[in-house]
N, CA, C and O atoms as a GROMACS GRO file, in nm:
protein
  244
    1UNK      N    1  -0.425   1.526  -0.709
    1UNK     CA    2  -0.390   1.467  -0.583
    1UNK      C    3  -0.254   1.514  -0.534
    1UNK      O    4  -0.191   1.426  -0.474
    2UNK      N    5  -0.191   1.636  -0.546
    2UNK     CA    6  -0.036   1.652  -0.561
    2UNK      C    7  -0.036   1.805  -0.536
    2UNK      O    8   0.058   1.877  -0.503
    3UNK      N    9  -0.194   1.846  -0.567
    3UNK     CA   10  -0.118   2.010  -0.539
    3UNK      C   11  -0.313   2.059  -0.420
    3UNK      O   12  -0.416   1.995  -0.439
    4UNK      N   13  -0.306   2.156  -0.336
    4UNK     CA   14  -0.399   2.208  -0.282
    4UNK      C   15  -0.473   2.091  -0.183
    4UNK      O   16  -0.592   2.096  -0.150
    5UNK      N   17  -0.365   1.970  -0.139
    5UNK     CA   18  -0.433   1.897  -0.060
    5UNK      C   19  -0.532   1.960   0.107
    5UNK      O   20  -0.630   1.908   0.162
    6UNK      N   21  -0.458   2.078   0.142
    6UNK     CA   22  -0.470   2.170   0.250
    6UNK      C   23  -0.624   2.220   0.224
    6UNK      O   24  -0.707   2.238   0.313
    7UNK      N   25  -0.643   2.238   0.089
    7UNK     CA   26  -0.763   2.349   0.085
    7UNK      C   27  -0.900   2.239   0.040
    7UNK      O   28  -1.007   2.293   0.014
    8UNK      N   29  -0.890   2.084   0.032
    8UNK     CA   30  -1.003   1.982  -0.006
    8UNK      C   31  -1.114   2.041   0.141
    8UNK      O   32  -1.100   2.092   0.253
    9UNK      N   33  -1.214   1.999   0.059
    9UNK     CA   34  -1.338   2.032   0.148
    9UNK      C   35  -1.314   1.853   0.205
    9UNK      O   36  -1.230   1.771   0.168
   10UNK      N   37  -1.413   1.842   0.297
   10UNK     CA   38  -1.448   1.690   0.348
   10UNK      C   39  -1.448   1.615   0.254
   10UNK      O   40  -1.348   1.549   0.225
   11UNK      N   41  -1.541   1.612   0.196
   11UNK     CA   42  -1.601   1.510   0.078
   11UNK      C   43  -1.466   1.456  -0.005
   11UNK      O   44  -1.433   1.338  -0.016
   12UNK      N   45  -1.378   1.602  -0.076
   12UNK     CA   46  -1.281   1.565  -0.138
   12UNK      C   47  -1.154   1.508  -0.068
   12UNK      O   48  -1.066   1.460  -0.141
   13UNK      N   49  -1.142   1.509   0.023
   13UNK     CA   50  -1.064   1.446   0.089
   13UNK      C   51  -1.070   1.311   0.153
   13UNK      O   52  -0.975   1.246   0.196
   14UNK      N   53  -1.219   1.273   0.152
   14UNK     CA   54  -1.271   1.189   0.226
   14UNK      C   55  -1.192   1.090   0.024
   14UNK      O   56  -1.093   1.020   0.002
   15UNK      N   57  -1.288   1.135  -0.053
   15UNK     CA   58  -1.259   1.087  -0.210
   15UNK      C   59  -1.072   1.042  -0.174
   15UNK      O   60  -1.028   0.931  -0.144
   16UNK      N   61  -1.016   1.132  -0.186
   16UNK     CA   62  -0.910   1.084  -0.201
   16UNK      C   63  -0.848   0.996  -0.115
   16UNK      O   64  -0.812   0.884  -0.152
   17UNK      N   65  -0.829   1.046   0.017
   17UNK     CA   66  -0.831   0.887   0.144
   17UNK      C   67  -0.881   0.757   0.088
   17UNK      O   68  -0.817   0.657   0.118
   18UNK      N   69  -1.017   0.739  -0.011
   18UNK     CA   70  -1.040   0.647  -0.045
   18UNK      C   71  -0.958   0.553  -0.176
   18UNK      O   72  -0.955   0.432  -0.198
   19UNK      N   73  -0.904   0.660  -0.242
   19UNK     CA   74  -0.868   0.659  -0.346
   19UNK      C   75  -0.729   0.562  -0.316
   19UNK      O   76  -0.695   0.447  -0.343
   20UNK      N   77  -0.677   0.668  -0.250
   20UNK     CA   78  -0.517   0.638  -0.183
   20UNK      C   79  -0.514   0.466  -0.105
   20UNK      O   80  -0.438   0.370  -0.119
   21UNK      N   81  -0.623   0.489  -0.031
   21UNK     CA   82  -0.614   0.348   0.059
   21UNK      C   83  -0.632   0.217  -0.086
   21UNK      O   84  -0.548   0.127  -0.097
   22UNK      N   85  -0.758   0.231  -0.187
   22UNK     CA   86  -0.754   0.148  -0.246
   22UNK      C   87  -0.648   0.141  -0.372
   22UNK      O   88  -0.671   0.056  -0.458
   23UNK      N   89  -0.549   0.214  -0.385
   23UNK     CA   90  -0.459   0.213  -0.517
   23UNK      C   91  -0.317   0.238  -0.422
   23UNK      O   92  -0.234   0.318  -0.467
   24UNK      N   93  -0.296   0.186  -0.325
   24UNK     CA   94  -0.164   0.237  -0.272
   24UNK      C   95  -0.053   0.218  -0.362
   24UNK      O   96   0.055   0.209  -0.304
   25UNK      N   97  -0.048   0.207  -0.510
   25UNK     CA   98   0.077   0.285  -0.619
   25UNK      C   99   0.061   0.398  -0.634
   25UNK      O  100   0.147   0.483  -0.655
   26UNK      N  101  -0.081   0.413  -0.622
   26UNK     CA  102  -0.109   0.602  -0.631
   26UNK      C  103  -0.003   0.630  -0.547
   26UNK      O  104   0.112   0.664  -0.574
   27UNK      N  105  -0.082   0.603  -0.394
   27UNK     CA  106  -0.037   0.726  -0.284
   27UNK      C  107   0.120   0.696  -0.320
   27UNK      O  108   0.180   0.803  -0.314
   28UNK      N  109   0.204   0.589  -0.354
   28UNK     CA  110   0.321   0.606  -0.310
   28UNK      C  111   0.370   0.709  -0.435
   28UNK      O  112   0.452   0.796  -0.405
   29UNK      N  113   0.332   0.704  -0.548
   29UNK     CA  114   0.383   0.770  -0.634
   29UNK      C  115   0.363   0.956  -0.598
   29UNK      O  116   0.443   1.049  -0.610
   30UNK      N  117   0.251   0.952  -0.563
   30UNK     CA  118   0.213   1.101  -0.508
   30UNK      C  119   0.303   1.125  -0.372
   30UNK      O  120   0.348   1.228  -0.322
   31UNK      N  121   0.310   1.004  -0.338
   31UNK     CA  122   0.449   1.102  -0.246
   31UNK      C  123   0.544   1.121  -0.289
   31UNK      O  124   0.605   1.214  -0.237
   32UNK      N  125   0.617   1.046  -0.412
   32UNK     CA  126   0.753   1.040  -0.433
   32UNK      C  127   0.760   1.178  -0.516
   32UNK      O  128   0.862   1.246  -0.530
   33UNK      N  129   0.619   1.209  -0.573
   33UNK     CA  130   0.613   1.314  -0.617
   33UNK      C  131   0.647   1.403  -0.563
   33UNK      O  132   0.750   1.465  -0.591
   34UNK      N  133   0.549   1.438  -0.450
   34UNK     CA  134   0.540   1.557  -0.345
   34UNK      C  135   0.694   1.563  -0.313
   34UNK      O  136   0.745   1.659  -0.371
   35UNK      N  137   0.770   1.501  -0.249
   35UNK     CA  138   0.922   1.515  -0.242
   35UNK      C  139   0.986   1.535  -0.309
   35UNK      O  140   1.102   1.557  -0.277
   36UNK      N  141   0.943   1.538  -0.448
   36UNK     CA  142   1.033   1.577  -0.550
   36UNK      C  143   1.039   1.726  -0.552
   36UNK      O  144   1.140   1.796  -0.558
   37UNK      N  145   0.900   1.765  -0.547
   37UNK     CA  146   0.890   1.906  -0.589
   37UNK      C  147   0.936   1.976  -0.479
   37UNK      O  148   0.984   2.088  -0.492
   38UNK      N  149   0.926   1.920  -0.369
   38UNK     CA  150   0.960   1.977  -0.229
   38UNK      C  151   1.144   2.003  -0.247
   38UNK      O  152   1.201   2.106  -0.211
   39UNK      N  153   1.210   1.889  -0.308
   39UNK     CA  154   1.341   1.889  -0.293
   39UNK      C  155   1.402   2.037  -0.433
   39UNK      O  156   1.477   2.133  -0.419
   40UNK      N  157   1.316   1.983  -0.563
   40UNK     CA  158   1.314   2.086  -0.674
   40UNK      C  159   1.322   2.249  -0.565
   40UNK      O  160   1.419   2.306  -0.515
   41UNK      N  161   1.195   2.278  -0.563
   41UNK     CA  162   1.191   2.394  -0.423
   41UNK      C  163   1.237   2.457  -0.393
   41UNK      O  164   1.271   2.566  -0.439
   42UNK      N  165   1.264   2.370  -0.237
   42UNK     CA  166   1.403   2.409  -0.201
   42UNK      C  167   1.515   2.400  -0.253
   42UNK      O  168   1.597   2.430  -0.167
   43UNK      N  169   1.581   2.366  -0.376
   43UNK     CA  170   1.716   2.373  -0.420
   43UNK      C  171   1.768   2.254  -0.328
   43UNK      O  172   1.874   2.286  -0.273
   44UNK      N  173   1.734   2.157  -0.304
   44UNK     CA  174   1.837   2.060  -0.205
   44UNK      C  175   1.902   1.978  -0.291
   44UNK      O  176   1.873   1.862  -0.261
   45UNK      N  177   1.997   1.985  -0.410
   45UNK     CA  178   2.037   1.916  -0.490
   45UNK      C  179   2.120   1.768  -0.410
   45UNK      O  180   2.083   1.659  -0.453
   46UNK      N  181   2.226   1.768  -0.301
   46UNK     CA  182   2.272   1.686  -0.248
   46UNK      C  183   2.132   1.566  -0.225
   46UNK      O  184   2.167   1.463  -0.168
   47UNK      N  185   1.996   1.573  -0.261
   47UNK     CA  186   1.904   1.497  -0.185
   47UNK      C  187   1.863   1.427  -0.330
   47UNK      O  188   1.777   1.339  -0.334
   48UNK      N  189   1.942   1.477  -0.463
   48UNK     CA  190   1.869   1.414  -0.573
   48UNK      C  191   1.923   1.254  -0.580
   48UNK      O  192   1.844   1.160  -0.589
   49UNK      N  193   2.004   1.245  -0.576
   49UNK     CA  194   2.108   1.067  -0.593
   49UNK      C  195   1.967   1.010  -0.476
   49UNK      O  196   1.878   0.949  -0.536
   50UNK      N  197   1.943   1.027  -0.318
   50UNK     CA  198   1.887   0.987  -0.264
   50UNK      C  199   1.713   0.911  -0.309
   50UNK      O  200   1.655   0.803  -0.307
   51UNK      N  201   1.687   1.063  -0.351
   51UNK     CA  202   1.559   1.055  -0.417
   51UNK      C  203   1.569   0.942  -0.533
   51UNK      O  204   1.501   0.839  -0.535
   52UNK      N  205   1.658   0.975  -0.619
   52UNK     CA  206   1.664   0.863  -0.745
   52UNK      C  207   1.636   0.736  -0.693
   52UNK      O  208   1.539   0.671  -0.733
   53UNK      N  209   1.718   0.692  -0.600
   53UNK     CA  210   1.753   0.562  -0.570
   53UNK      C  211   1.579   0.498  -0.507
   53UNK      O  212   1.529   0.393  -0.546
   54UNK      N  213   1.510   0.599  -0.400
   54UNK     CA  214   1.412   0.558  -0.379
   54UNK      C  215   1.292   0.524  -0.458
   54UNK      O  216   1.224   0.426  -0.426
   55UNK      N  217   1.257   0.607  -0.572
   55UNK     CA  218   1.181   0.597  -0.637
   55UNK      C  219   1.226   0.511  -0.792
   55UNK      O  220   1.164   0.484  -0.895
   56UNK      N  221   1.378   0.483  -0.740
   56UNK     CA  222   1.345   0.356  -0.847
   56UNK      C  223   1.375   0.194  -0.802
   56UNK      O  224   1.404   0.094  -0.869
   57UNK      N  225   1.360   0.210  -0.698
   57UNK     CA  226   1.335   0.093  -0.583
   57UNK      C  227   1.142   0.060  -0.587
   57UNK      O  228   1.073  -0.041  -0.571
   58UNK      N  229   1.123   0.160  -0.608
   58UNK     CA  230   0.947   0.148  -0.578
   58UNK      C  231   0.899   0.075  -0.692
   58UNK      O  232   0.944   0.061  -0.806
   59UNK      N  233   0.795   0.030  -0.635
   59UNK     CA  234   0.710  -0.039  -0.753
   59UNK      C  235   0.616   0.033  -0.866
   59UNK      O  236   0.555  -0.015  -0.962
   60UNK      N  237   0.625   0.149  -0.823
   60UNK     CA  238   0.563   0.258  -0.932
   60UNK      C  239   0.605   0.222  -1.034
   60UNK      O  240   0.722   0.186  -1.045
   61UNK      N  241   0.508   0.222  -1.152
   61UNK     CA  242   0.561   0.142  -1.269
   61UNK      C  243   0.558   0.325  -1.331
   61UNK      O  244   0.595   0.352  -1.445
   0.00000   0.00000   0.00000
């Protein structure tokens, strides 16, 4: 759920929309993810303290 979301056919996407809507710790964790790797990435180190703080505010266990 974190990498090739662009290339899901219907079905698999339709799956995961479902997935996401009924487990919203997923989706939030898969985003905090996705921004991570996005920030990793790009090298945006000034954005790590930020990031920390959000994702340990979250309820993602």
């Amino acid at each position: 759920m974190t990498t090739g979301r662009d290339s899901l056919t219907k079905a698999e996407a339709r799956t995961v929309a479902t997935i996401e809507a009924e487990v919203p710790t997923l989706d939030e964790a898969r985003s905090l993810l996705s921004r991570f790797q996005t920030m990793i990435r790009e090298r945006r180190r000034p954005d790590v303290d930020v990031w920390i703080e959000a994702a340990a505010s979250r309820a993602v266990p």
